[in-house]
N, C-alpha and C positions, 0 to 999 in steps of 0.2 A: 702120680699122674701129672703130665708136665699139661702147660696153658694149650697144645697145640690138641694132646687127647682131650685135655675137657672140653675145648670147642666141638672137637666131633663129636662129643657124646650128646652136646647139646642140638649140631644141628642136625641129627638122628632125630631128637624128641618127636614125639606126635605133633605135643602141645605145638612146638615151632613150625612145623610142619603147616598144623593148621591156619596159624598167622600168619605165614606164607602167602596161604591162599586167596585169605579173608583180604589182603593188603592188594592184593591184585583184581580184587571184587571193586570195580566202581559204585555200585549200591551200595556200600560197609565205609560209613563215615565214621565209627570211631568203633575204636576199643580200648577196653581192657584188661593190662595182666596185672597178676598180682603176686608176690612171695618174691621179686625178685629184690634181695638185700646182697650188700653187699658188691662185688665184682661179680654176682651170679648179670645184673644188671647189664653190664658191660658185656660180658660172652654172649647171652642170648643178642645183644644190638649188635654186637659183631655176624652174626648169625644170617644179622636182616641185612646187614651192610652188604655180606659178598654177593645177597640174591638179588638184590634192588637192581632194578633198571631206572630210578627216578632217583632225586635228590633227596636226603634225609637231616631234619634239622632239631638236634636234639636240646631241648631248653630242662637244664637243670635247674637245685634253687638258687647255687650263687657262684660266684666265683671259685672258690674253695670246691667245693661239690666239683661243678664242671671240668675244674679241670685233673680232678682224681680220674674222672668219668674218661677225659680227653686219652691222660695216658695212658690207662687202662687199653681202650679201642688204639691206640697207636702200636704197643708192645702187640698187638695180634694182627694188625692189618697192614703196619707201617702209617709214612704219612705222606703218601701221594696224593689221597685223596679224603684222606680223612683232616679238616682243618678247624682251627679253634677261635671263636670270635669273641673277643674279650669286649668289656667298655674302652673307649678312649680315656678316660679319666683314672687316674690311679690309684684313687682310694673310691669317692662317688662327685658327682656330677655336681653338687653344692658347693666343693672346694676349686674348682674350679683348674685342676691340675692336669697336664694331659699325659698321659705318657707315650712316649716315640713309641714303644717295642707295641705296644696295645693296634696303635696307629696303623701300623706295618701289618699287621698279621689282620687287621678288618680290611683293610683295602685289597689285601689279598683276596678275601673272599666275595668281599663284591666285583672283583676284577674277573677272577673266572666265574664267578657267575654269570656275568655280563659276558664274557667271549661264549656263553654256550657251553662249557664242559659237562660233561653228564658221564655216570653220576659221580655228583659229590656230595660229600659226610659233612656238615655243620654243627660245633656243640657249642653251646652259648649259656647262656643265663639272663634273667628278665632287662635285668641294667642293662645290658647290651643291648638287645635285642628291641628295647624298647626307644634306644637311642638313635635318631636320623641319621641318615648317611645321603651324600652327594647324590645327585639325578641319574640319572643313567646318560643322558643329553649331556651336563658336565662332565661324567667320567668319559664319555668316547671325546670328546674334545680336547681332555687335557689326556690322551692316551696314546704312545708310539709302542708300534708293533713291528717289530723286524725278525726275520726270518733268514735259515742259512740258505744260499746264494740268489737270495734279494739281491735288486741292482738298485742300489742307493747310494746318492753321494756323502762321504761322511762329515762335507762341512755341513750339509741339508741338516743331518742329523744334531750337530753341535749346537746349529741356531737354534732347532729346536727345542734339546734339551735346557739355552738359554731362556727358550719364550716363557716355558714351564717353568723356570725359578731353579733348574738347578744352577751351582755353583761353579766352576773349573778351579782343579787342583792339581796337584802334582802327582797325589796318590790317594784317592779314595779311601774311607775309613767310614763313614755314617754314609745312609740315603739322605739325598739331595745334592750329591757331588758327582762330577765324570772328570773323566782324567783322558788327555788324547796324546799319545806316545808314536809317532809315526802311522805308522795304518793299524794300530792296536787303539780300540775307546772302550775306557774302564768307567763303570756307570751303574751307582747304587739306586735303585727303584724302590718306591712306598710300598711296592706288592710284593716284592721278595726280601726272603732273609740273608739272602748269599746276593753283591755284585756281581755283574756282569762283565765280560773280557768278548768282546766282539773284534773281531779278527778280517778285515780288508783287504781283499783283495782287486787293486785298482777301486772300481765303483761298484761290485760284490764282497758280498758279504762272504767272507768266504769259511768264519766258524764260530759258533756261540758256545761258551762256557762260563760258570760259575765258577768264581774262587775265592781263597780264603784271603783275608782282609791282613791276618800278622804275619803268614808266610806267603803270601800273594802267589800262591799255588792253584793249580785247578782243580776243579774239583768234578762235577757234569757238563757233560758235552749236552748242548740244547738244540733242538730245529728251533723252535720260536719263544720270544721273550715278549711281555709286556712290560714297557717303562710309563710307572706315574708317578706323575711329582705330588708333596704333601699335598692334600685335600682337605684337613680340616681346618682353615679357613676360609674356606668357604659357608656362606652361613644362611647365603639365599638358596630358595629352591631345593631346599633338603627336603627327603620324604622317607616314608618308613622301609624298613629294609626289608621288609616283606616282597615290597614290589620288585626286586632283584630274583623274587620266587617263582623258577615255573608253575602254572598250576595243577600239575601231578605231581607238588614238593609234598611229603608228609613230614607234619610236625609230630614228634614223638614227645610227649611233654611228663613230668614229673605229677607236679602238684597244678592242673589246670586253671583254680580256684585262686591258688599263690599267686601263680603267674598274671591272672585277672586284677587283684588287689594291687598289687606292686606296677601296673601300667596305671 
């Protein structure tokens, strides 16, 4: 039985069936399962994932854990919508070490959370989640949104990406660079994993794509991108990253008790 039959057999179950229901009950503030070990854990959340019409934000015990959990929900659903919120810090937050790729993949998810995407899949763990992020006030501030055939001019755009701290280069390689080659601006963002190839025509925009950084290839053609420049430095007016949460987000949580002690 390959991963795609064991999903349906799970989301046939009653038992699923019934958590379905109970999750679309506004009176039913929490529940219950139990016996789920293993990657059984992951199919049944796969389960809730395809039927949610709300955002779902799952808090494992740690890093490790999570992101077994992440790949698991990834190899079934992909990763359009299913994203992974690590700590910024790359071992824990005493040492004081940040890591870029950590950085990249939280801004990400405060970022469409912030533009409204619904729904989306969150998996984290306590470190994380218990760590500040940027205001929502700072992130639309330091945020450029463009769009295919937006009428924009692309020095408007350079200055910008200047005011925000990116750098100009020749060829793009990490976020925090853009590169301007005639009416082609190349432009790595703190919220994506793949650069940006934004394509001019006169003062329209006239195509967004991703591409790849060693063969400077493309990769997806986009209608709309957000560019943010690093954000942790920033150190005023942080809050909890909860508030990025609609409030019909359900927290789907492990060890509720863990998760209490370790905040």
């Amino acid at each position: 039985m390959n991963i795609t039959e064991l999903q349906q057999s799970y989301a046939s179950h009653p038992n699923v069936e019934g958590v379905c229901r109970l999750l679309k009950d506004n009176s039913v503030r929490h529940l219950y399962c139990g016996g789920l070990y293993a990657s059984a854990a992951s199919l049944f959340s796969s389960v809730l994932v395809q039927r949610a019409t709300c955002p779902l934000v799952f808090i494992l015990g740690d890093m490790e854990e999570a992101g077994y959990f992440y790949h698991d929900l990834t190899q079934i659903l992909g990763t359009e919508q299913v994203l992974f919120f690590p700590s910024s810090f790359r071992r824990a937050a005493k040492f004081g070490q940040r890591d870029a790729a950590n950085e990249i993949l939280r801004t990400e998810v405060i970022s469409r959370l912030s533009a409204g995407h619904r729904p989306l899949f969150v998996v984290t763990y306590p470190e994380a989640v218990m760590e500040k992020v940027v205001s929502r006030q700072k992130l639309d501030e330091q945020t450029l949104r463009l769009h295919a055939g937006e009428r924009v001019d692309i020095t408007f755009v350079e200055e910008t990406l200047r005011a925000f701290g990116f750098r100009r280069v020749d060829y793009v390689y990490e976020p925090g660079q853009f590169a301007v080659r005639g009416s082609i601006l190349d432009v790595f963002s703190f919220s994506s994993e793949w650069p940006y190839r934004v394509d001019f025509f006169g003062d329209e925009v006239d195509s967004i794509r991703t591409f790849e950084v060693q063969t400077q290839l493309s990769r997806d053609k986009q209608e709309e991108i957000v560019i943010v420049p690093e954000l942790a430095g920033y150190v005023q007016g942080k809050v909890p990253f909860t508030d990025f949460l609609p409030p019909e987000t359900v927290l789907v949580m492990k060890d509720l008790f863990f998760l209490r002690d370790v905040a």
